[in-house]
N, CA and C of each residue as an Amber inpcrd file, in Angstrom:
protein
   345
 -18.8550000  -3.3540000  54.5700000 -18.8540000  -4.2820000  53.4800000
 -19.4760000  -3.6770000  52.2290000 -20.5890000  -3.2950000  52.1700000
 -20.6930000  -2.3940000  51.1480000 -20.1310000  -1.2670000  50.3150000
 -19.2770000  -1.0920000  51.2680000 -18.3460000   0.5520000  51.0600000
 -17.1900000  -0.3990000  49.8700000 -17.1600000  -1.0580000  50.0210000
 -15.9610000  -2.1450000  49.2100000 -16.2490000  -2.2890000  47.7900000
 -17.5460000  -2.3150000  47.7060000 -18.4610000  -2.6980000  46.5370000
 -18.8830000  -1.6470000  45.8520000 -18.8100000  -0.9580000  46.3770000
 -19.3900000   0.5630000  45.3140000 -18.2070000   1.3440000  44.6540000
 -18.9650000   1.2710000  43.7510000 -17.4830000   2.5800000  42.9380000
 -17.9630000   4.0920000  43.3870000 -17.0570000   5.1170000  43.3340000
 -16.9170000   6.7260000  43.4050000 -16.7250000   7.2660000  42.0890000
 -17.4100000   7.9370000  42.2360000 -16.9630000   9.1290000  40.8810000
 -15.3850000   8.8540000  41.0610000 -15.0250000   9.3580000  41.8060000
 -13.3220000   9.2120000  42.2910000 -12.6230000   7.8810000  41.4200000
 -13.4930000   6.6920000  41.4400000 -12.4030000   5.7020000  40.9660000
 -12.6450000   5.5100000  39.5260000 -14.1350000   6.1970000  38.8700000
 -14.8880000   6.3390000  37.4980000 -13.6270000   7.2660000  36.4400000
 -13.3610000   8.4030000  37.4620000 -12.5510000   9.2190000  36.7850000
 -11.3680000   8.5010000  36.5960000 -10.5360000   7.9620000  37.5930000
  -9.3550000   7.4600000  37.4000000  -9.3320000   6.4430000  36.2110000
 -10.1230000   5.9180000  36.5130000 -10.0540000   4.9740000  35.3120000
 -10.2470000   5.1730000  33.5740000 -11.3800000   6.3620000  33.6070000
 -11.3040000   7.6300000  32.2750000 -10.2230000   7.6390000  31.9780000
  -9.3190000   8.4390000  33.4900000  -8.2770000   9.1470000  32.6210000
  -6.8700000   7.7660000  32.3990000  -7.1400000   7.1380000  32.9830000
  -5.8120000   6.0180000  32.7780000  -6.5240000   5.5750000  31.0930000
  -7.3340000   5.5600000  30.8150000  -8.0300000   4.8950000  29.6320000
  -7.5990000   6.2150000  28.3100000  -7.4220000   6.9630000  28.8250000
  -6.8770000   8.0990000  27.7220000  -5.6170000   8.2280000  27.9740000
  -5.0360000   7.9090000  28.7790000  -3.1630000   8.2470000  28.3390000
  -2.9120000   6.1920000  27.7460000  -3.4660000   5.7250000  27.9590000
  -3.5210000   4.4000000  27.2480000  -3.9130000   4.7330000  25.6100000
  -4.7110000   4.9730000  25.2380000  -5.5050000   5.5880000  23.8200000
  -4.4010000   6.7310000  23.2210000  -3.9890000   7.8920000  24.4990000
  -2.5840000   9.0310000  23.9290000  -1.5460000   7.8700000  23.4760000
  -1.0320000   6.6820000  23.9220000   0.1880000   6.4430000  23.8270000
   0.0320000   5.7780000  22.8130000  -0.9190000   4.9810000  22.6480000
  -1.3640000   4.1590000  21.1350000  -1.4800000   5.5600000  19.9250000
  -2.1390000   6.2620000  20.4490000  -1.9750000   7.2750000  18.7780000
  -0.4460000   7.8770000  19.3120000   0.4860000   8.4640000  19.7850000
   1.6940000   8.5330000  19.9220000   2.6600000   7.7550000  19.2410000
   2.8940000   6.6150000  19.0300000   3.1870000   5.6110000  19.0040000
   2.9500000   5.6710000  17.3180000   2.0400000   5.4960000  17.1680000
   1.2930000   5.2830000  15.6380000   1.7850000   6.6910000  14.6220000
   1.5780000   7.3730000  15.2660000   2.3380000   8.7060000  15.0670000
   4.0770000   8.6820000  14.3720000   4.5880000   8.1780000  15.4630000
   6.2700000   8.4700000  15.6260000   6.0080000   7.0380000  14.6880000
   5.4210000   6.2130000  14.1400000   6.2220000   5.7170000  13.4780000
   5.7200000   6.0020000  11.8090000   4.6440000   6.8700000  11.5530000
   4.5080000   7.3410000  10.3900000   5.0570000   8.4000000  10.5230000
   5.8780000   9.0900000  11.3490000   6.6590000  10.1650000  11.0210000
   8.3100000   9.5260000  10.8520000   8.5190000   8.5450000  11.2240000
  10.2590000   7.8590000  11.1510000   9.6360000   6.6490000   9.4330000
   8.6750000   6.9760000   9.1000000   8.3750000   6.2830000   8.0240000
   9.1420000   4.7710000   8.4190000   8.4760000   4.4350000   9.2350000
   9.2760000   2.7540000   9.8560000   8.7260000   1.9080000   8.5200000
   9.0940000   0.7830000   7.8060000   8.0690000  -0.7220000   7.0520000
   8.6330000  -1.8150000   7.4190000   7.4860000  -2.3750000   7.0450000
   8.1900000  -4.0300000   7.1430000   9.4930000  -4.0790000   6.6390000
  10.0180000  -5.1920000   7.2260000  10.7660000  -6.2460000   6.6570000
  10.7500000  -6.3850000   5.3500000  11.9940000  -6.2070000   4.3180000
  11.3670000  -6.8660000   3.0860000  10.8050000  -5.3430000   2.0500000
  10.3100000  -4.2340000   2.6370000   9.5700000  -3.4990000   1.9540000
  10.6570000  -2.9480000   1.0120000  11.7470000  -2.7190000   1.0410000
  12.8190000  -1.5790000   0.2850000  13.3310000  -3.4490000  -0.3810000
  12.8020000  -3.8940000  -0.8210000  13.7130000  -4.7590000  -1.3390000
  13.7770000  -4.9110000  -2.9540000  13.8680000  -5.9150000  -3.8910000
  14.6940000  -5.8140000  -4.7410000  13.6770000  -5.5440000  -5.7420000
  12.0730000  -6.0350000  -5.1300000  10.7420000  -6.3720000  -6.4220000
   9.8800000  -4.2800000  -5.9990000   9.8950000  -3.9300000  -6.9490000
   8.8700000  -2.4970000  -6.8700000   8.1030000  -2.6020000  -7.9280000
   6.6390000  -2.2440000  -7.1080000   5.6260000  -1.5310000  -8.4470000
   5.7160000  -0.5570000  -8.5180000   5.5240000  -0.2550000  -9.9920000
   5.8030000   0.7200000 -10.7570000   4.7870000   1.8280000 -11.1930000
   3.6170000   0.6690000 -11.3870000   2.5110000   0.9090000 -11.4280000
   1.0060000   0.0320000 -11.5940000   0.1870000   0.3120000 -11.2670000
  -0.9300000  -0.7740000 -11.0230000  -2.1330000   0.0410000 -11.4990000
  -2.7720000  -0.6060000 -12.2790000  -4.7330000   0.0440000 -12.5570000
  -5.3290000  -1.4320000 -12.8390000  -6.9340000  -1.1080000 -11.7920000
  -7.3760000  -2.0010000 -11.7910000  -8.4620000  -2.1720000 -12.7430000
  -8.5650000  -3.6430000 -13.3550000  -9.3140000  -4.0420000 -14.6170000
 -10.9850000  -4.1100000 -14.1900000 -10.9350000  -4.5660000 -13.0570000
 -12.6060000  -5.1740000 -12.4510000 -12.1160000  -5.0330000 -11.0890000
 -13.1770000  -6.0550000 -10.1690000 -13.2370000  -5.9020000  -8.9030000
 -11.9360000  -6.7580000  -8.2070000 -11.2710000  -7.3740000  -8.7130000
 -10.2180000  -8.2850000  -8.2580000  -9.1680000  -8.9110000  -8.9910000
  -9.1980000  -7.8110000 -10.3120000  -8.2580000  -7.8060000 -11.1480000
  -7.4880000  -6.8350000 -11.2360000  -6.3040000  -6.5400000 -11.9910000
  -5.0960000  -5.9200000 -11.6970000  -4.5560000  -6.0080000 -13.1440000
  -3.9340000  -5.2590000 -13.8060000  -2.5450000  -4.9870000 -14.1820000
  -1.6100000  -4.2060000 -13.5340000  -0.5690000  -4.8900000 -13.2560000
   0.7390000  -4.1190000 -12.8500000   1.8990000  -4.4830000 -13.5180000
   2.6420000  -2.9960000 -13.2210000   4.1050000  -3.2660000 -13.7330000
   4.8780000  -3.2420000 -12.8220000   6.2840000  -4.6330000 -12.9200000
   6.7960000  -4.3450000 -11.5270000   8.4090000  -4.6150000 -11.9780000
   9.0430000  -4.2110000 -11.0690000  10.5430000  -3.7630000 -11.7540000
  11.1500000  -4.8570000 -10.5680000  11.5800000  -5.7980000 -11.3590000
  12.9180000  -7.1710000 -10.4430000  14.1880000  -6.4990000 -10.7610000
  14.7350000  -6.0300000 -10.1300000  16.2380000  -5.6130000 -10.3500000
  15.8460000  -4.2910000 -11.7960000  16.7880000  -5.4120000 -12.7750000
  16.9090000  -4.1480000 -14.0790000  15.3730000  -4.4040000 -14.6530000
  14.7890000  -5.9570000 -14.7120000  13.8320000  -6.1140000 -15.7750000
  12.3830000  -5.4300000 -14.7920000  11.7960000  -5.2740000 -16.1680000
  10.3490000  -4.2750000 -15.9310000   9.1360000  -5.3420000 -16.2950000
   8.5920000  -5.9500000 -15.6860000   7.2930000  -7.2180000 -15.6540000
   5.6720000  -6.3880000 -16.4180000   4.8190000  -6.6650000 -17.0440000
   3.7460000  -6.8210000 -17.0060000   3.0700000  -7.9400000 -16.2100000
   2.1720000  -7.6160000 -15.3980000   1.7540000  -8.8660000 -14.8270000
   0.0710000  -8.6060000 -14.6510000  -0.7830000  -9.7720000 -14.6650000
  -1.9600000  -9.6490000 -14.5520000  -1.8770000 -10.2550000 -13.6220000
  -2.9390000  -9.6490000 -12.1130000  -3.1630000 -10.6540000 -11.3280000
  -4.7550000 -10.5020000 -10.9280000  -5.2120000 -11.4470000 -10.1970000
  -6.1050000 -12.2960000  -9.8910000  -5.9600000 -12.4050000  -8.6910000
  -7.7790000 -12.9470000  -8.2080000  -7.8470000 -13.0740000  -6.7270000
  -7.0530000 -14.5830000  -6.9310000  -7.0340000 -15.5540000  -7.8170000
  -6.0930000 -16.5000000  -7.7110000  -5.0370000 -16.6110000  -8.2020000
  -4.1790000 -16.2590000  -9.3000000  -2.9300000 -16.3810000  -9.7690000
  -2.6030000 -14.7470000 -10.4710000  -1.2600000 -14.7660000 -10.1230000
  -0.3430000 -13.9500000 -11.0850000   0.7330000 -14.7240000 -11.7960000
   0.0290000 -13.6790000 -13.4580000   0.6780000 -14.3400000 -14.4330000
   1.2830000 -13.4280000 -14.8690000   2.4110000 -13.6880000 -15.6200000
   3.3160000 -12.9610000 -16.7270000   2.7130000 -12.4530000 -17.9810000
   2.8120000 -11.0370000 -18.1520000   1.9860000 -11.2560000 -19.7820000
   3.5970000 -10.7320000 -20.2630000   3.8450000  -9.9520000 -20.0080000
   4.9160000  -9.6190000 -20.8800000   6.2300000  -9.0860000 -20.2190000
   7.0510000  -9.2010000 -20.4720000   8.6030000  -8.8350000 -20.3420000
   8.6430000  -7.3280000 -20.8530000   8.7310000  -6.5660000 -20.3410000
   8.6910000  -5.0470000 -21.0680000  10.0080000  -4.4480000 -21.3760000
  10.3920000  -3.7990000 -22.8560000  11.8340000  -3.2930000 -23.2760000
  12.8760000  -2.3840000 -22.1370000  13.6690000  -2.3580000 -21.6810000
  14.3120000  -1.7480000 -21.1490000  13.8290000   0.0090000 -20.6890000
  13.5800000   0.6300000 -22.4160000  13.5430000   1.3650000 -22.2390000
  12.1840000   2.0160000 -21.8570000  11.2830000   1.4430000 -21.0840000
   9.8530000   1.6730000 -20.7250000   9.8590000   2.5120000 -19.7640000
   9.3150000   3.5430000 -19.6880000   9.5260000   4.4610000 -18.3760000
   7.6180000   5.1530000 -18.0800000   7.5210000   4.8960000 -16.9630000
   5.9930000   4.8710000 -16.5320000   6.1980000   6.3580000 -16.2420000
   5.6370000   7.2120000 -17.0190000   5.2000000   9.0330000 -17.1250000
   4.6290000   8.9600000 -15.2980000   5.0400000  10.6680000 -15.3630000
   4.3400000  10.8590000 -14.2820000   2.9700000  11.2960000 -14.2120000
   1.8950000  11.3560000 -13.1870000   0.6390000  11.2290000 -12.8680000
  -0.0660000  12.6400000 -14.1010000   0.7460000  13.3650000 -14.3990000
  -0.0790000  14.5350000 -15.0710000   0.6410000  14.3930000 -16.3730000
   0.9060000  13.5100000 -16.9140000   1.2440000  12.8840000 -18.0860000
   0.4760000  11.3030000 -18.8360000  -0.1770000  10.9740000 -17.2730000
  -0.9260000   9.7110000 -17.6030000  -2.2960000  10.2170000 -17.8530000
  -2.6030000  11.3120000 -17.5700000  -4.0890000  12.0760000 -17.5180000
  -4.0880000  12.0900000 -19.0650000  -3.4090000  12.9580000 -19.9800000
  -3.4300000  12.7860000 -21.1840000  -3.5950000  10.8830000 -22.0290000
  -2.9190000  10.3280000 -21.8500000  -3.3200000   8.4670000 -22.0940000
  -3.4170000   7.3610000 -21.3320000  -4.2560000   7.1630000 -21.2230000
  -4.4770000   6.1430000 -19.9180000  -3.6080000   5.0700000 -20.0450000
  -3.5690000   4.0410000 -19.3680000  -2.6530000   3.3890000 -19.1200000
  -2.7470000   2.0310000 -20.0870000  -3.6280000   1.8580000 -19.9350000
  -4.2610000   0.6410000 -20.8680000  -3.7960000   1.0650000 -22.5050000
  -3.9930000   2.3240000 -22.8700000  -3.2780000   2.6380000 -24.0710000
  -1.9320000   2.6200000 -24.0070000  -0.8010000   2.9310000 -22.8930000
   0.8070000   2.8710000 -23.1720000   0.6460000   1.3400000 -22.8920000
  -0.1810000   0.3120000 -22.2150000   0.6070000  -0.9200000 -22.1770000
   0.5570000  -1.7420000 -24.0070000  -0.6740000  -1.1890000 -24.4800000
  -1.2880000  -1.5460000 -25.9990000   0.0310000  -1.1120000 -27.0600000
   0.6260000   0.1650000 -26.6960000   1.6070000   0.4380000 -27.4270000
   2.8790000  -0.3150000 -27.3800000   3.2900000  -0.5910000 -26.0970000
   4.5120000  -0.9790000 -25.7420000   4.5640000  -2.6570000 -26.5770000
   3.2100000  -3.1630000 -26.0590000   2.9600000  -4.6790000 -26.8920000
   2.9210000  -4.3290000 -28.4070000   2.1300000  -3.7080000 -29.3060000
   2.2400000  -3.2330000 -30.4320000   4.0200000  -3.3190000 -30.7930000
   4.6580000  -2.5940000 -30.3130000   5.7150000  -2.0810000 -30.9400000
   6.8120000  -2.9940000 -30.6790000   6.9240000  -3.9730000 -29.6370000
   7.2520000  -5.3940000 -29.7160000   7.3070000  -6.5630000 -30.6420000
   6.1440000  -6.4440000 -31.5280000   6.0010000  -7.3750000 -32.2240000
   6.9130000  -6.7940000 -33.7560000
């Protein structure tokens, strides 16, 4: 009756190693699907940001592209609002082009040159 009740190194190990091909198959797994670049539902769909810099701790400007039109939007830990409708021809520079003017200066221009 006692012999029933005691564990072995023998059943310590088994259980180690079942506990690591459990842990292999979870990072496996996690793996193959950042390598097949799997996303949600919904992710390739019609709304993309374009670009986003944040104002404070839970604020936001972003620009986000619905189909053809290009959004300014401010958001908030409670609402996103519209600030502006941006011209067609707005095109967000790439990362070693934004180093030269920050962003907050092309959105100042784009509104500027609107009016």
């Amino acid at each position: 009756m006692n012999q029933a009740s005691t564990l072995t190194w023998a059943d310590a190990g088994a259980t180690l190693i079942m506990l690591l091909v459990v842990l292999g198959v979870i990072i496996g797994l996690a793996a193959l699907v950042r390598r097949l670049n799997m996303r949600l539902p919904g992710a390739n769909g019609p709304v993309k940001i374009l670009h986003s810099v944040s104002l404070g701790p839970k604020e936001r400007l972003v620009i986000v592209e619905v189909g053809e039109e290009k959004l300014l939007l401010g958001v908030t830990a409670q609402t996103v609002q519209l600030l502006q409708t941006l011209p067609d021809d707005f095109k967000v520079k790439d990362k070693q082009q934004l180093q030269s003017s920050s962003f907050a200066e092309q959105v100042l221009q784009v509104i500027r040159r609107d009016r």
